[in-house]
N, C-alpha and C positions, 0 to 999 in steps of 0.2 A: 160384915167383916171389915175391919179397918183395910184404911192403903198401906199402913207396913206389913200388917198379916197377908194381905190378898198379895201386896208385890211378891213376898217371900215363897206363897204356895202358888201362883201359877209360874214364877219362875224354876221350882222345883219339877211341875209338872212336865215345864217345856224343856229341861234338861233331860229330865227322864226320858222325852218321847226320842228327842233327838239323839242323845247319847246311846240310847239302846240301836237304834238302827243305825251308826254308827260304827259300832263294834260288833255288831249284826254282818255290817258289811265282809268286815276281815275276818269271821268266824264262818261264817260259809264259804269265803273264797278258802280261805286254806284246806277246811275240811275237802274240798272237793281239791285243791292239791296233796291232798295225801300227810297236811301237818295234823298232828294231834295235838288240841287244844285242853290246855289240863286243867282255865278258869274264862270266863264269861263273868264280867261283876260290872254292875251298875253302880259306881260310886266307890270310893275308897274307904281304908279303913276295915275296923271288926264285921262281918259281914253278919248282916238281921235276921237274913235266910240263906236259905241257902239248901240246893239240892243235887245229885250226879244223874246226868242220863247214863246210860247200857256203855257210853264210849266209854268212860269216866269222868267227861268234862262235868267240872262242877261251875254251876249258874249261882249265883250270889247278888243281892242287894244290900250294898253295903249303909255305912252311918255316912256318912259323908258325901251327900249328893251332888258334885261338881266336876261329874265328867264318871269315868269307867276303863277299861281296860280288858283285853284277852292276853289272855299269857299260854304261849304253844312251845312244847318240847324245844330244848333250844339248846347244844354244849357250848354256848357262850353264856350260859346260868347254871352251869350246873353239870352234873356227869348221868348220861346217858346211856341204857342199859342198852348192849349192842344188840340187841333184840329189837329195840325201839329206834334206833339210829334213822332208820330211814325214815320214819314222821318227825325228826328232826325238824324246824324249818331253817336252820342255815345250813344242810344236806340238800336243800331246794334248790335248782335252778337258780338264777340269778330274775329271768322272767317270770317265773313263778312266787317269788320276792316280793316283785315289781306288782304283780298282780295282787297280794294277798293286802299289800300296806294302801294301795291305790283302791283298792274296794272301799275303805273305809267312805272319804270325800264322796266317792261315786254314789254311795247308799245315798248319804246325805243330799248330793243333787239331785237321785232319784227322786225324796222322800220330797223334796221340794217343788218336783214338776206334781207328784200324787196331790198333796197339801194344795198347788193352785188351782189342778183341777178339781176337785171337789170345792176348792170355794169358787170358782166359775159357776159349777151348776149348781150351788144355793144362792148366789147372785149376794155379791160385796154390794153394799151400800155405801157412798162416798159424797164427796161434794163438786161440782164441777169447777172448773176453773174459770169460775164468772167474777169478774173485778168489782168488788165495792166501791170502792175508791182511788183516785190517781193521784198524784204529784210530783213533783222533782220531774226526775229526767223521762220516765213515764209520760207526765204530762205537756213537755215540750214536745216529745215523740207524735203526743196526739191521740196517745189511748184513752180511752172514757171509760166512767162507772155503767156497769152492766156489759161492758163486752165481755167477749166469751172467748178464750186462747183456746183455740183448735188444733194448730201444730206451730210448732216451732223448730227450724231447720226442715229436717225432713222427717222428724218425728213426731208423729199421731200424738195429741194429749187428750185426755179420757177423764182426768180428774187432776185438783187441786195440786196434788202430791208430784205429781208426771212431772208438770209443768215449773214446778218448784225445783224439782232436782234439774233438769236442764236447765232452768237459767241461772240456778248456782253454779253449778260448772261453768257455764259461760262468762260468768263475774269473775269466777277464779281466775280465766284465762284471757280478761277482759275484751271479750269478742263481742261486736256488733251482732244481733241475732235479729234473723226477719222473723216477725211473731205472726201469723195468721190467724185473725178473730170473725168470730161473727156478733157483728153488733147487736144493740137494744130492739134496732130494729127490722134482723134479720140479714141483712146482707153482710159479704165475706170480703174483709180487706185484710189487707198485709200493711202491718208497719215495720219500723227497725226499729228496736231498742238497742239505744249505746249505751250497753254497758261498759264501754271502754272510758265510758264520764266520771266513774265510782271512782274518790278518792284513793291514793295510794295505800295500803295499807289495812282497808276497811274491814269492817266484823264479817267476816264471812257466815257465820253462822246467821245473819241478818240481812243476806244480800236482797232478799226479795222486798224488805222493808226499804233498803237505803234506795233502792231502784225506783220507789217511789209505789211498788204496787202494793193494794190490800187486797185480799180475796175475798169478794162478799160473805163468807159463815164467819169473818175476822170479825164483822161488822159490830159491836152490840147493839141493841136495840134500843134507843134514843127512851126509854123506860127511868124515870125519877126515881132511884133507890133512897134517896136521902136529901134532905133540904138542909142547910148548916144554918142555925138558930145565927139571928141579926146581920142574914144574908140580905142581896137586894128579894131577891126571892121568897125569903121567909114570911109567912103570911098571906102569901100569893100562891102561889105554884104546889101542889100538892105530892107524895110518895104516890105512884100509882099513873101520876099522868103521864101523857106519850107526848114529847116536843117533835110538832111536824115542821114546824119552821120560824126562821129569825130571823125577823125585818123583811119579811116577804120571801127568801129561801130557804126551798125546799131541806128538813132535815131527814136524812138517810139514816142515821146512825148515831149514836152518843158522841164520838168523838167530831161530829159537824157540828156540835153543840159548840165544843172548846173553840171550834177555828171560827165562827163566824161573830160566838162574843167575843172575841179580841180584836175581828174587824172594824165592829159595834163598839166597843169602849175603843179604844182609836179614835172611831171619827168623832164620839162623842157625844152625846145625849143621850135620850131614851128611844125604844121601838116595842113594837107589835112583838111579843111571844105567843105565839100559836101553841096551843093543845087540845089533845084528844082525851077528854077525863067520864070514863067509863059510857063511851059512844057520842057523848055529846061535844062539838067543837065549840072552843073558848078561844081568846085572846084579851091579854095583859100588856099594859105599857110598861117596862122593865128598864130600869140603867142598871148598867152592869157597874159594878166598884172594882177599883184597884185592890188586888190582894195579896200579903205575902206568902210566898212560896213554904210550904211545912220543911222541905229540906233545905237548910242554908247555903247560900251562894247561889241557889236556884235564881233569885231577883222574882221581881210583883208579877202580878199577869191580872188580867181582864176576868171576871167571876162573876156567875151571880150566883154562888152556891149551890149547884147542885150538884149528885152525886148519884154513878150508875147503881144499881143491884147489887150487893155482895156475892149474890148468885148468879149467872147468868142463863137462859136456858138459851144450849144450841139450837139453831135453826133445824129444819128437817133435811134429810140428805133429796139431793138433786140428780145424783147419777148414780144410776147400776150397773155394775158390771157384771151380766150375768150370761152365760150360754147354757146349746144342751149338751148333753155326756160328749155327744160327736164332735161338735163345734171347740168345746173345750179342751180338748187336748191340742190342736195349734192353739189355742188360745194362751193354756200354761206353758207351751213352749217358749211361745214368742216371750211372756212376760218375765220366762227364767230365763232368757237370753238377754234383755234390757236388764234386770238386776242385775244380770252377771258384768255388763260391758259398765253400768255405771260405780260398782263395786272396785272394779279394776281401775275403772279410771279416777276415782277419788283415791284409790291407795296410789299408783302413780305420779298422780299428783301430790300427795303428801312426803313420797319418797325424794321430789324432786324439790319441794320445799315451796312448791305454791300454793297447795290448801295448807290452813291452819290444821297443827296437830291437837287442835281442841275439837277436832271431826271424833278423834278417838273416844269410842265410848266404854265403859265398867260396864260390871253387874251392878252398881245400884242400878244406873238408868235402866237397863238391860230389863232389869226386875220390875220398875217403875213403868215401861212402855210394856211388860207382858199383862200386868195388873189394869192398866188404861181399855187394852184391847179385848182384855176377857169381858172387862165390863159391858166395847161398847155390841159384842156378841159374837157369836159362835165363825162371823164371814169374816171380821177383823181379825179374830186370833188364831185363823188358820193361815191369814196374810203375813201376821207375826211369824208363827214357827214354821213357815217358808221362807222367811226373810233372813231367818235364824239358821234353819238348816242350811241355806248356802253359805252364810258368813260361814258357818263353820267348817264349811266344805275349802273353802278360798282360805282361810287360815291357815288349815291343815296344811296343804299344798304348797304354802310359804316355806322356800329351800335354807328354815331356818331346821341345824338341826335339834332331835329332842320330839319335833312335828312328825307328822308325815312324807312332810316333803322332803326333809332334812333328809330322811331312810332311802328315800326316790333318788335323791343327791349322791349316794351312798355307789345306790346300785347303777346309776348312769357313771360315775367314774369307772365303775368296776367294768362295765361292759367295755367301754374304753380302752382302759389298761391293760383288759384281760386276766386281773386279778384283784381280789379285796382290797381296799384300805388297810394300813396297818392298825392295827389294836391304838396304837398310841395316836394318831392322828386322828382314829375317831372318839378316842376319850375328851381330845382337846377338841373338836366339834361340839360335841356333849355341852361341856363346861361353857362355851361362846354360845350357844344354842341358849342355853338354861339363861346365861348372863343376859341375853337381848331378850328370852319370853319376861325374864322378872323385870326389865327396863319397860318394856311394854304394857307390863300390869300395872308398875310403879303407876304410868303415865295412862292409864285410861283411871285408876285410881282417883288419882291427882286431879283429873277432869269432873269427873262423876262428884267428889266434896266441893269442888270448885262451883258447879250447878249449884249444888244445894243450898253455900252458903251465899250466891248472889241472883 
């Protein structure tokens, strides 16, 4: 299956799951408030199926897979057979309102603690948060390749990911963070990374680069995909060998390749290239040449032609996260509460205008990380539509109206006042509701072709 076919059906799958329990949500609360629900539809549009239970709700899968809807008896759609008045749901309580629309979110954050714990006890596979590489302000700090980030503030880190989203945040809000590692060689120290050293301004989507860290799975593997015909290399150095070292240091990874022949043409003459060519260790006297950069204005660099894999394979994963049934449930609690608190606090900060609103993401991406995750199995793509089921849960809740939340907004004036909004105030709610989701789709849009074409 291609990556546009696969993005496009596991993104439909993962709407399905999540939409349906969803709308799952506010079709059981009402029923058990006494509304009658006259449709149930998975997706908009001509509906493909479609059936009635005994109530007469009819259940529908529609053509248009991008969300759903329940539609319950309602004299603000219509006229209502005084027979039927009381399953009305604007004849509901103002609390029972409150309950029916609030279900929805709630499914969703349920479906999202069920989704971690079951990937708990099949045990996620991940990478730890072991450093390949240092430099910059990283390297002044005094963190080294192979340490291991343990916690950072007072938060446990478990993997790559963890570690990544706090010290983005902390870039964002340019705070000094104590990072606590266990070194190469076992012991546990604390450093500080300042990140309050990050230029003004900087790619937030890149903090963890501009900080100077690499995470060891970043690494590639120092593997010769290519030799460039009337390189200094050519002739020499073969597709297939493994560069252990240049001029006597050790090489970690392809990109120690780059930094240490530039230190080598620099100072100038030829060295020792070390390789590993199909078990047997070799070494070559190399000069590296001066070469122009393929994109202009780039200026020359230090070369001796070669070039990684077009493919690379990932390394093997290093940490699991796995419990059993028992143990997993605070497990996926805990983990739905850290989503939750760092959800909130990247939309906060975005509202406040100090993360980049290039955080915002479409359904391409959306589509493109559910296809990633199917692939890499059954433990990442349940991480996915847990990660999905809250977003959607935290959107919903947004006191924009049109949402959920907006209807929540509705019914706390009402309590308030002691009486409904007027019709006209909430039409113009509507209209500003509708106006800010299309501005937000505009701009996750906007984002999502922006990825693609750079």
């Amino acid at each position: 299956m291609s990556d546009v076919l696969g993005s496009i059906w596991w993104m439909i799958v993962a709407l399905g799951v999540l939409v349906t329990f969803h709308e799952f949500g506010h079709y059981w609360v009402a029923r058990r408030c006494g509304v009658k629900v006259l449709r149930f539809s998975v997706g908009f549009g001509k509906p493909l199926w479609s059936r009635r239970d005994r109530h007469g709700t009819e259940f529908a899968i529609a053509a248009i897979p991008l969300g759903g809807y329940v539609k319950m008896l309602d004299e603000a759609e219509g006229d209502v057979p005084a027979a039927q008045q009381d399953q009305a749901f604007n004849r509901k309580s103002v609390w029972q309102r409150i309950a029916v629309v609030a279900a929805g979110p709630l499914a969703n954050v349920l479906l999202c603690i069920v989704l971690l714990w079951a990937m708990f006890v099949l045990g996620k596979q991940d990478y730890s948060a072991t450093l390949g590489g240092v430099s910059g302000i990283a390297a002044d700090a005094g963190f080294m390749r192979g340490d291991r980030i343990v916690r950072i503030g007072d938060r446990k880190i478990d993997t790559w990911a963890d570690a990544s989203i706090v010290l983005t945040k902390a870039a964002i809000d340019g705070d000094d963070v104590p990072v606590e590692v266990e070194t190469a060689s076992g012991s546990q120290l604390t450093r500080t990374l300042p990140l309050s050293r990050l230029p003004v301004g900087f790619d937030q989507e890149n903090a963890i680069g501009l900080s100077g860290l690499v995470w060891r799975h970043w690494v590639a593997p120092a593997i010769i995909g290519k030799v460039t015909p009337g390189s200094a290399a050519d002739g020499v150095l073969n597709v297939g060998d493994v560069v252990t070292a240049v001029d006597g240091h050790p090489v970690h990874g392809f990109n120690d390749i780059a930094t240490q022949v530039d230190a080598l043409g620099k100072r100038g003459g030829a060295a020792m290239i070390e390789v590993d060519r199909a078990g047997e260790r070799l070494a070559f006297e190399l000069a590296p040449r001066r070469t122009r950069h393929p994109e202009a204005g780039q200026g020359d660099y230090w070369a001796l032609g070669l070039a990684p894999p077009a493919k690379v394979q990932m390394p093997g994963y290093d940490a699991t996260l796995h419990y059993g049934p028992v143990a997993a449930v605070p497990a996926a609690l805990r983990e739905t509460g850290k989503l939750t608190a760092d959800s909130l606090g990247m939309i906060r900060r975005m509202l406040t205008g100090d993360a980049s609103l290039k955080n915002v993401s479409g359904p391409i991406t959306i589509a493109q990380v559910a296809n990633v995750s199917a692939k890499r199995g059954p433990d990442w793509f349940l991480w996915f539509l847990a990660a999905m089921s809250l977003s959607l849960a935290i959107i919903n809740l947004l006191p924009i109206p049109v949402l959920d939340g907006g209807h929540l907004l509705y019914y706390l004036i009402e309590l308030v006042k002691g009486s409904p909004l007027s019709e006209r105030h909430m039409v113009a709610g509507q209209y500003m509701g509708l106006a800010a989701l299309a501005g937000l789709m505009g701009l996750a849009f906007y984002n999502d072709i922006l990825r693609l074409v750079t």
